[in-house]
C-alpha positions as CSV (number, residue, x, y, z in Angstrom):
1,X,4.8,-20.7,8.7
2,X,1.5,-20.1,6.7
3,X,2.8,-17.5,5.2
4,X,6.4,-18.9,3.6
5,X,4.2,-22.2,2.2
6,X,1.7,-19.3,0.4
7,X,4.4,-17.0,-0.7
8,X,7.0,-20.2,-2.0
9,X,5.0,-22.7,-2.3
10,X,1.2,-22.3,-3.2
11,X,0.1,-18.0,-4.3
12,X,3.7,-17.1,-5.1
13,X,4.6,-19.3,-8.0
14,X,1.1,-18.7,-9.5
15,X,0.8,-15.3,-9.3
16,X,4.5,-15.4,-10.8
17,X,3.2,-18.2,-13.8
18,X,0.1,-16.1,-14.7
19,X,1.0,-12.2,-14.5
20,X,4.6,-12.8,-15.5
21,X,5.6,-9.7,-13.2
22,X,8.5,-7.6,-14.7
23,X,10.7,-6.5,-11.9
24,X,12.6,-3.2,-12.1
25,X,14.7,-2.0,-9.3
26,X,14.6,-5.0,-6.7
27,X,17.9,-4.4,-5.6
28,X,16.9,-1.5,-3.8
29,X,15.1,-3.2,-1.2
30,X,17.5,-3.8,1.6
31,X,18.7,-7.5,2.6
32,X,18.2,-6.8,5.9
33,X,17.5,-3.8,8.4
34,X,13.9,-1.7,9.2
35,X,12.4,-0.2,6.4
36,X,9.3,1.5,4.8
37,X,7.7,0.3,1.3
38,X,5.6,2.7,-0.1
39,X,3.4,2.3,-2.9
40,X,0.7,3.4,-5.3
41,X,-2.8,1.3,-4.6
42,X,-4.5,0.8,-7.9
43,X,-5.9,-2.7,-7.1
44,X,-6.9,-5.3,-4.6
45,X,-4.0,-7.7,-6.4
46,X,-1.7,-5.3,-5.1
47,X,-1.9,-6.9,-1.7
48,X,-0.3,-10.2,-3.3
49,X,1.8,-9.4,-6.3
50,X,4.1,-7.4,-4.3
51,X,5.0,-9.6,-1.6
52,X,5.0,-12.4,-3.7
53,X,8.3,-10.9,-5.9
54,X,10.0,-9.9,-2.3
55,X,12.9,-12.3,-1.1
56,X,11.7,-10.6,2.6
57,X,8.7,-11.1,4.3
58,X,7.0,-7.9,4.4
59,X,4.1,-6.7,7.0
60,X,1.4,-4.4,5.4
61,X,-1.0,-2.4,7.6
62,X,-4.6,-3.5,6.3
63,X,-8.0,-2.1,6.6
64,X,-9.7,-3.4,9.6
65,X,-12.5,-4.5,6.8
66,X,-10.5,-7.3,6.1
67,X,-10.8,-8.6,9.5
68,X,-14.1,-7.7,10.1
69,X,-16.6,-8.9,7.4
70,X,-19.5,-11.2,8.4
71,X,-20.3,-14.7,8.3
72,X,-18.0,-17.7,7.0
73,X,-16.4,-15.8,4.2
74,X,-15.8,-12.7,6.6
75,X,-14.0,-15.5,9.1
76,X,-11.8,-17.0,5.8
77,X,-10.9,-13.6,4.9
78,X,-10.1,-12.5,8.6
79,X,-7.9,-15.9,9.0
80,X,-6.1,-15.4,5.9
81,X,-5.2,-12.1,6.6
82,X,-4.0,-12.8,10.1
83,X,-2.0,-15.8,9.0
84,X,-0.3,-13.6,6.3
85,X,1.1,-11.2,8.7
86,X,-1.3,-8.6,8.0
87,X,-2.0,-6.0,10.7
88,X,-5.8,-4.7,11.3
89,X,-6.2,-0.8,11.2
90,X,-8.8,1.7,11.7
91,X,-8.8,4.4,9.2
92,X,-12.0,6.4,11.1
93,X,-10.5,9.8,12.7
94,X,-7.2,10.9,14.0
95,X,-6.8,8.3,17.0
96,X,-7.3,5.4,15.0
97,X,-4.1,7.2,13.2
98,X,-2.1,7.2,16.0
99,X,-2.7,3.6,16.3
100,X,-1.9,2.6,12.9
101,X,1.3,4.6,13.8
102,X,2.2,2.8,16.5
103,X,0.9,-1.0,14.8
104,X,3.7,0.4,12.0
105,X,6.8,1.7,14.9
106,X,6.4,-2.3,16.2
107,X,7.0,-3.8,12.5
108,X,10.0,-1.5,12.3
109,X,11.4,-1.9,15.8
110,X,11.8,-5.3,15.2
111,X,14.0,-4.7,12.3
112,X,11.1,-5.8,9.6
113,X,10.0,-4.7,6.3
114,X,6.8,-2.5,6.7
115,X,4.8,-2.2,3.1
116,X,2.1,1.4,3.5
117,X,-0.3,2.6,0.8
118,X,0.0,6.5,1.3
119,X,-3.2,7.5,-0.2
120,X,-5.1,5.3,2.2
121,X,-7.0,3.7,0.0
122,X,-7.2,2.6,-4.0
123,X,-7.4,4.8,-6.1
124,X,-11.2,4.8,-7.8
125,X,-10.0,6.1,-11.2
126,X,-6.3,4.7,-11.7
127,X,-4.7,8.5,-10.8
128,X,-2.4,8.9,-7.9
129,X,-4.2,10.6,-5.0
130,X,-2.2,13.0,-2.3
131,X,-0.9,10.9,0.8
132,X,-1.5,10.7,4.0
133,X,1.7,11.7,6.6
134,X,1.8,8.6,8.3
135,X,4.3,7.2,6.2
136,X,6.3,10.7,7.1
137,X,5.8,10.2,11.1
138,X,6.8,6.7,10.9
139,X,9.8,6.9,8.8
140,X,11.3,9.8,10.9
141,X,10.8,8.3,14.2
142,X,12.1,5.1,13.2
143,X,15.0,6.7,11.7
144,X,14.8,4.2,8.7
145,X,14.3,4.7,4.9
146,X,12.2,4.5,2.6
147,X,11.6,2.8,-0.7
148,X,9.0,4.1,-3.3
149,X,7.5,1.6,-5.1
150,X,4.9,1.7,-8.3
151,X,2.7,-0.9,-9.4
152,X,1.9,-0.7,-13.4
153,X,-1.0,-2.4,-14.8
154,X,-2.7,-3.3,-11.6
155,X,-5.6,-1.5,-12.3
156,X,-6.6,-2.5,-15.4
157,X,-6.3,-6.4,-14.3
158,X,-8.7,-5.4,-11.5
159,X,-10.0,-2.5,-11.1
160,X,-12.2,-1.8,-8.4
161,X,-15.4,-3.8,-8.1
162,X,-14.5,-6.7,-10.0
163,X,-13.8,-9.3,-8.3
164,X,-11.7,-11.5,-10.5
165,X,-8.7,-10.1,-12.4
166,X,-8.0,-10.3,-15.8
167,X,-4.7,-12.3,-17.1
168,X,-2.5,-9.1,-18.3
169,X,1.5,-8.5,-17.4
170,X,2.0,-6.3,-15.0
171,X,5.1,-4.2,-14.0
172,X,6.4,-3.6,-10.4
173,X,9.3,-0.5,-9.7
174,X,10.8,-0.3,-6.8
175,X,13.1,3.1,-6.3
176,X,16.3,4.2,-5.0
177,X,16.0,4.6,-1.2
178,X,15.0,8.2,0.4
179,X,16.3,9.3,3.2
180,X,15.1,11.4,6.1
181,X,17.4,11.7,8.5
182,X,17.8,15.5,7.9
183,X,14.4,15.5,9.5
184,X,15.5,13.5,13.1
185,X,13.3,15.1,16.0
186,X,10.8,17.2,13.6
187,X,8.2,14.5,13.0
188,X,5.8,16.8,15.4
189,X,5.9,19.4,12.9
190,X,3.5,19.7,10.2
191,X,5.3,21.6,7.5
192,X,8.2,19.0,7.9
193,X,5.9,15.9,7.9
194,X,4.1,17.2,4.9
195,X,7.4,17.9,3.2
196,X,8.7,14.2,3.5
197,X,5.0,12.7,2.4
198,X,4.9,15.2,-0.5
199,X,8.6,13.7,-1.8
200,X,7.6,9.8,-1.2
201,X,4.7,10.5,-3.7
202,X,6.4,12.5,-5.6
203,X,9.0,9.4,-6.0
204,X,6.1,7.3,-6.6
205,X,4.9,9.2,-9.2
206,X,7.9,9.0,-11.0
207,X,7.8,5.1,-11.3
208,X,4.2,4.9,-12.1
209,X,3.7,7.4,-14.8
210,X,0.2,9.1,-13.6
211,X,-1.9,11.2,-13.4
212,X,-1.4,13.3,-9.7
213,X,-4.4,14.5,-8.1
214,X,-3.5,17.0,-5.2
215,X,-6.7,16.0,-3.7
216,X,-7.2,13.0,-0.5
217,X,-8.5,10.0,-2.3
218,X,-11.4,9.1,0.3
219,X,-12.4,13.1,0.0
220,X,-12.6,12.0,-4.1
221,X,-14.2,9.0,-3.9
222,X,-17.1,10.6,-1.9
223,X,-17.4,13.4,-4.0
224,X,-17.3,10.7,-7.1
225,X,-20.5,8.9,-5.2
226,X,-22.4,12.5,-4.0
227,X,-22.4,13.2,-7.6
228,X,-23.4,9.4,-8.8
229,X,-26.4,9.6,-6.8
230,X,-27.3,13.2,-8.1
231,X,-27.2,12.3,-11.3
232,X,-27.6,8.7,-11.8
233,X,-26.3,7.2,-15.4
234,X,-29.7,6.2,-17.6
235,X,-30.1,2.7,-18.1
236,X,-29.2,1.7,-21.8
């Protein structure tokens, strides 16, 4: 319930009235039926815009941070994420994985709409990052398709670390659906898994425009901060 009054009623209208999202490609997204969303993660306003401009309710799988913090804000944000559908996951090692897996099989068995950042994380420098295979195992076992989608502009409204985004248009693309049925019963194999992620991003990539980085973001990001702290910017 909490979540139609948000999405119709309070954050969905706003976001709407103050980024002025141009839509491209909305009619690819099923009216009904399973299926995967998959996206580029450029900004924490990704979380909102997209679901916001959906006529479906979709379920995103959400770091476990969000559910987790301390104190009364950590509580707000773990309620507002639970009342928005959200799912909790792990992203520490390869059981906490599996899990994620299976959190994502139970949105899709139930005939939902399942929105997945690939890459696992935002991207630290606006470039599209290599994605994980989750998105691969999931869409072959549940036998459904999936939709690449781009989000444009997202991180220069909000880039990471600050906290409130600037008032800029921003663009969201949604392409044609990808099917995987060619790879039925294969989703144990590597090489097949890491064909299907490979052509998801690859889709993505086409929407969005950037820059690819055939690197994991995370393994990135903690190169980017190894090498901050080796050689710290001087103070101006």
């Amino acid at each position: 319930m909490f979540y139609y009054v948000l999405k119709y009623v309070v954050l969905g209208p706003l976001l709407r009235l103050v980024f002025r999202p141009r839509i491209e490609g909305l009619e690819h997204i099923p009216e009904d039926g399973a299926a995967i969303v998959a996206g580029n993660h450029l900004s924490f306003s990704d979380h909102f815009l997209m679901p916001a401009i959906l006529k479906r309710r979709i379920t995103f799988l959400a770091k476990a941070e969000y559910f987790t913090g301390p104190g009364i804000k950590g509580k707000l944000t773990a309620a507002f994420f639970h009342s928005i559908g959200q799912i909790p996951v792990d992203r520490s090692g390869k059981e906490a994985g599996q899990a994620a897996i299976r959190e994502g099989l139970g949105v899709l068995s139930k005939g939902e709409l399942l929105g997945i950042y690939p890459e696992g994380t935002r991207s630290h420098d606006g470039r599209l990052y290599k994605g994980k295979v989750g998105v691969a195992v999931m869409a072959i076992k549940a036998g459904v398709p999936v939709i690449p989608c781009a989000m444009v502009g997202t991180f220069e409204i909000q880039p990471p670390g600050q906290k409130v985004p600037r008032i800029k248009r921003v663009t969201i693309r949604f392409g044609e659906p990808l099917d995987f049925s060619r790879y039925a019963g294969l989703e144990d194999q590597k090489a097949a898994i890491r064909a299907v992620t490979d052509e998801i991003m690859y889709a993505v990539l086409g929407l969005s425009g950037q820059e690819y980085v055939d690197e994991y973001a995370v393994k990135a990001k903690a190169a980017q901060a190894e090498k901050s702290e080796k050689f710290p910017r001087r103070a101006r």
